[in-house]
N, C-alpha and C positions, 0 to 999 in steps of 0.2 A: 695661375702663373705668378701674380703679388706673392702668394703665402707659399709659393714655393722658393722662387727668388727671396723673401726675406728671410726663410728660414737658413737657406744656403750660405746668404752672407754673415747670419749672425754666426752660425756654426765656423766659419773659416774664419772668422777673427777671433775664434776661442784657440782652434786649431794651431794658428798662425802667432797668439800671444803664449799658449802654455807649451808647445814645441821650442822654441827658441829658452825662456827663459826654465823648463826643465833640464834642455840640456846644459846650460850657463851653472845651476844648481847642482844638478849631479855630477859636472865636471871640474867642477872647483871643491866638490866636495871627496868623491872618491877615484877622482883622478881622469885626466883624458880618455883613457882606454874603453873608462866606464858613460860618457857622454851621449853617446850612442843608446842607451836602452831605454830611457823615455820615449822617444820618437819611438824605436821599435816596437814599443809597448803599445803605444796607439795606432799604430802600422798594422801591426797584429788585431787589436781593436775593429778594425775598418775590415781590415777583412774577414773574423767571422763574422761579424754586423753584416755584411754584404748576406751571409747565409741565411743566417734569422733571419734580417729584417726581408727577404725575399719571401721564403716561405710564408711567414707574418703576413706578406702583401696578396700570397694568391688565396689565403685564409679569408682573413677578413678586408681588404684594401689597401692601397697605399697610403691613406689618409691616418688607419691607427696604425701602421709601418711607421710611418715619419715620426709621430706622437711617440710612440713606445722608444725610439731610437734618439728624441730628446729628451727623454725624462732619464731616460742609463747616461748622458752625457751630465744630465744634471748632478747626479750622483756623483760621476766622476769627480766633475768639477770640486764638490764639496771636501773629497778626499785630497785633491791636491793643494785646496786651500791646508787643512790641516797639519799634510805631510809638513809642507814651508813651513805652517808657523810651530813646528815643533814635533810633531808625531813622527819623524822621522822619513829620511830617503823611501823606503821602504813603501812607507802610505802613498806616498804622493805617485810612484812608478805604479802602485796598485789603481791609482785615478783615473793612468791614461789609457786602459781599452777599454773603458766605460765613456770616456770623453772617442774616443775613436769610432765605436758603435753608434755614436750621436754624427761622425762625420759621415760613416757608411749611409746614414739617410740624406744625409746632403744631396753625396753622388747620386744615389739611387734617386734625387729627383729631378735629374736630366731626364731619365727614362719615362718619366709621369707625365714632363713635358712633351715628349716626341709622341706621346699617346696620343695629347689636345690636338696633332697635326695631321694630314695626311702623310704620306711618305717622301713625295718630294720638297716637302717643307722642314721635312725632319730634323736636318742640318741643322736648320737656321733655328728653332724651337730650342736643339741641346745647347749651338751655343750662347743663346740668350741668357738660359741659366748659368750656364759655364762664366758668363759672363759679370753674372750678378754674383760671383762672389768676390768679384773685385773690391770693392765696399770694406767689405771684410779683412779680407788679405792683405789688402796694403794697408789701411788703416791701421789694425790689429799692432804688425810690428816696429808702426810710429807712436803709437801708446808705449809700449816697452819702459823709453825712459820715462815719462810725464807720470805713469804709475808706478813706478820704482821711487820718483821723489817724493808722491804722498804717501805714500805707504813709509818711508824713512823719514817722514817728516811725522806721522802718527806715531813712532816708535817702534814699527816694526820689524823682522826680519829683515833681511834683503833679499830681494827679487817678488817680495809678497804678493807686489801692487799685482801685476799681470794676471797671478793667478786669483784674487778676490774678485776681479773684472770678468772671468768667465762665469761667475755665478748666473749673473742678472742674464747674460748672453743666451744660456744655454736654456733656460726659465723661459725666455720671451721669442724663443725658439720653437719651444713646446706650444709656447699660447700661437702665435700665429699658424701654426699647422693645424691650426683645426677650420681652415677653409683651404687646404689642397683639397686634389682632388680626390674621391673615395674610391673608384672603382679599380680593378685592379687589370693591369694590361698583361695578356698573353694566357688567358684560363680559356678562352672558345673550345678546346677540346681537349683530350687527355693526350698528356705530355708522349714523345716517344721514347726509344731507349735510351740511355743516356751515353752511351758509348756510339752514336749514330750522329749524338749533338755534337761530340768531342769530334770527333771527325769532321764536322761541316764548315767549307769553306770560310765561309764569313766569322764563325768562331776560330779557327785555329788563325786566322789573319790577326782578326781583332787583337787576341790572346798576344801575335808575338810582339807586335805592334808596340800598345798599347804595356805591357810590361817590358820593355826596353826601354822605351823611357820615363818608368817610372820608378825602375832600379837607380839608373844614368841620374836623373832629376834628384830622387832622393837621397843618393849617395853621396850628391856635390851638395848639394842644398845645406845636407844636417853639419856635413864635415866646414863647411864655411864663419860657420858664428865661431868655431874653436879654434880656426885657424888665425883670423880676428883679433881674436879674446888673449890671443898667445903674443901676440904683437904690437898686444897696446892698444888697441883700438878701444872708442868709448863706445858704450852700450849706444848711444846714440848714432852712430856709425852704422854699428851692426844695425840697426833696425831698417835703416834707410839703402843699406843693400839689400835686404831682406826684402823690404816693399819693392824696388824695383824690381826683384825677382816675379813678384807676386802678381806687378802689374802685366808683366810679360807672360806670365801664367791664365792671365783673366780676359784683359782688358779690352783684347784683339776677338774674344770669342766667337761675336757674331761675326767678322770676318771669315774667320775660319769657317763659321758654318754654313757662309754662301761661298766662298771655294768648294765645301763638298758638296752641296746642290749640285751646282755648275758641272765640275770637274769627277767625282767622285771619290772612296777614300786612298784609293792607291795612292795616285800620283802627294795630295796631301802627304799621308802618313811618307811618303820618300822624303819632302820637301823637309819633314819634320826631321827626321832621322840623320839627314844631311845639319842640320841647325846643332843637332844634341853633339854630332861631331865638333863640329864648330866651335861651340861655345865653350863645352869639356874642355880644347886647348887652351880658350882664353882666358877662362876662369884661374889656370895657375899665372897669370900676370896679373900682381897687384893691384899697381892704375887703373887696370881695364874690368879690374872685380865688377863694378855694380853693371857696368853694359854687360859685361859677358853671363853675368846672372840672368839680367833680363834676357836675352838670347836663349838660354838655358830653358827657361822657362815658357816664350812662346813656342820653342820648335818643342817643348811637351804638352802644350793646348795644339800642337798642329797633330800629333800622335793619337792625342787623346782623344779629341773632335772625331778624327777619321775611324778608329776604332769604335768608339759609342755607335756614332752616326750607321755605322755601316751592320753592327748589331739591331739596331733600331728598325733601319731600313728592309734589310736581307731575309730575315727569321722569319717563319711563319710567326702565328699568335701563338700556337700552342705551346709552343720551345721558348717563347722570347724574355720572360719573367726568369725564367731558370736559366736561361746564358747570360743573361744581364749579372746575376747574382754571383754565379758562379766564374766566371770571367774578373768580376772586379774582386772576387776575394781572392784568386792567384795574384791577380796584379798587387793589392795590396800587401799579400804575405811575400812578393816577391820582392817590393819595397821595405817592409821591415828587415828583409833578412839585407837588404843593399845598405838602411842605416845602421846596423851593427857592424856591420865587415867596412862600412868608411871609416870610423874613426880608428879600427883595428890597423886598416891598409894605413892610412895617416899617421898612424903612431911607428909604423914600422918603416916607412918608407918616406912619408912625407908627403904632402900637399902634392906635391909635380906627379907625383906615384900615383896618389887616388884622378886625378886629371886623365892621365897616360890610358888607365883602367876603364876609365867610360869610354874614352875615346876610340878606341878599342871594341870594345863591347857594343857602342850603335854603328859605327862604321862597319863593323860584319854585317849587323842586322841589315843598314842601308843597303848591302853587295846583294842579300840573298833577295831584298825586295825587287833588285833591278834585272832577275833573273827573270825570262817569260814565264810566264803560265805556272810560276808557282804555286800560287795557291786558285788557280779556274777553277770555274764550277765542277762541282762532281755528276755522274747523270742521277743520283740518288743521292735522299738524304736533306736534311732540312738546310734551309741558307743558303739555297744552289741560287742565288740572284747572282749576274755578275757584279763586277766593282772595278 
């Protein structure tokens, strides 16, 4: 649990530092519209990462999954240093699915954790980790400025600092993952069809769940530092909206993960679903930006909790490696494609327009959860636990 927790966190303060000041980079350099495709870039990253490093884990373990998936972070990293200090736009957006492939191990070691547990402990195992990237996340983008002025104080670029600081991160990433754990969860027998998995309850829940707000989350999140950045706002600003966001993305986790013990993922994921509305309004009020991020950001650890948790929980052994994998790489491909189309929406429409849009989009999702027996058990078919 230490080397999975450390690994998490150091990875989310890379994620947390070179997301924000890629998109500051790319948007002052070829334009707002363009701000948008670093994130995407590691969005995408994260979620084939989610594939490999799955397959990787029913291969040989999760322990050389983690390992393999901080050393392609490492690589990243080196490239985005690069792109900054000269090698162009180009290098540095080629860094970030190598740095995203490094975050796909992060997630993926919630799943490691809820192995170490029995099932009714499950919750509380994922959000532990979920928890320990707090560290990371808010810290991350309160370094923002403090690395910006040594880095302009050494003579460098601008925005250098953030990105030479994910080296060391993403390195001592690597080295602490070599005491997770090795063995790999959900091989006991040969997998079923895969068209029986897509089908099963507790997957198609996780799945709508769990990608609503992670479109919602990422869509407000990337378009925020630009909205900011356009109003004057100091880097130093941006970062400490940013951390509150992050805090409310993390901090609350192990709460979260004894609500679903307790209660289980429904009602959660609703509570969640209900918050993404919420906060999507108040995000377009200035004043209320850093609460209304935080907000943002817990009712997506309330999504995301309920969703893991209940994949974790539900799955037999034999399916559960391969929904775990497969599940978070829609989610994250459905993320990247939500940071390209915010700063699009944003540029066309404006701040209140991309707000309106989430709002919108979990408010459905929360109507169709509060429907009965939408997603009950099936009498066939993996995942038939209720929830």
């Amino acid at each position: 649990m230490a080397a999975l927790c450390s690994g998490v966190a150091l990875m989310n303060a890379v994620m947390a530092m070179a997301g924000a000041a890629s998109t500051l980079v790319v948007g002052d350099r070829l334009g707002t519209g363009w701000g948008g495709v670093p994130v995407t870039a590691g969005v995408v990253g994260t979620g084939a990462g989610a594939l490999v490093l799955t397959r990787l884990m029913r291969r040989a373990g999760r322990r050389a999954a983690l390992i393999a998936g901080y050393v392609a972070a490492s690589v990243g990293a080196c490239l985005t240093v690069a792109g900054v200090l000269g090698a162009g736009v180009a290098v540095l957006i080629a860094g970030m699915p190598l740095l995203g492939i490094g975050n796909a191990g992060a997630q993926l070691s919630r799943y490691a954790a809820a192995d170490l547990y029995p099932p009714r402990r499950r919750g509380f195992a994922i959000g532990l980790v979920v928890w320990s990237a707090t560290v990371g996340a808010v810290g991350g983008p309160l370094l923002l400025d403090p690395a910006d002025d040594a880095a302009a104080g050494a003579g460098l670029p601008a925005l250098a600092g953030p990105f030479l600081l994910t080296l060391p991160a993403c390195a001592a990433a690597a080295l602490v993952s070599v005491g997770a754990p090795a063995r790999t969860g959900g091989d006991a027998a040969p997998p079923g069809p895969r068209r029986a998995l897509v089908r099963a309850p507790a997957v198609r829940s996780a799945l709508v769940v769990m990608g609503t707000a992670q479109v919602v989350m990422v869509g407000v999140m990337t378009a925020t530092p630009l909205e900011m950045h356009r109003h004057g706002d100091h880097l130093g600003t941006v970062g400490i909206v940013l951390s509150a966001h992050t805090l409310g993305m993390y901090a609350l986790s192990p709460v979260t993960g004894r609500l679903f013990d307790r209660f289980g993922p429904r009602p959660v994921a609703l509570l969640g679903l209900l918050g993404l509305v919420l906060s999507s309004g108040l995000a377009a009020v200035a004043p209320a930006r850093a609460a209304a991020l935080f907000l943002l950001g817990y009712a997506w650890n309330l999504c995301f909790v309920a969703g893991s948790g209940r994949l974790a929980r539900d799955l037999p052994e034999s399916e559960r490696s391969r929904a775990e994998g497969a599940v978070d790489a829609a989610v994250w491909i459905s993320g990247a494609a939500a940071s390209l189309l915010s700063t699009v929406i944003m540029s066309a429409g404006g701040y209140g327009a991309l707000a309106a849009t989430a709002c919108v989009l979990a408010g459905g999702t929360a109507l169709t959860r509060l429907r009965p027996g939408h997603d009950a058990p099936t009498a066939a078919g993996p995942g038939t636990a209720p929830g």
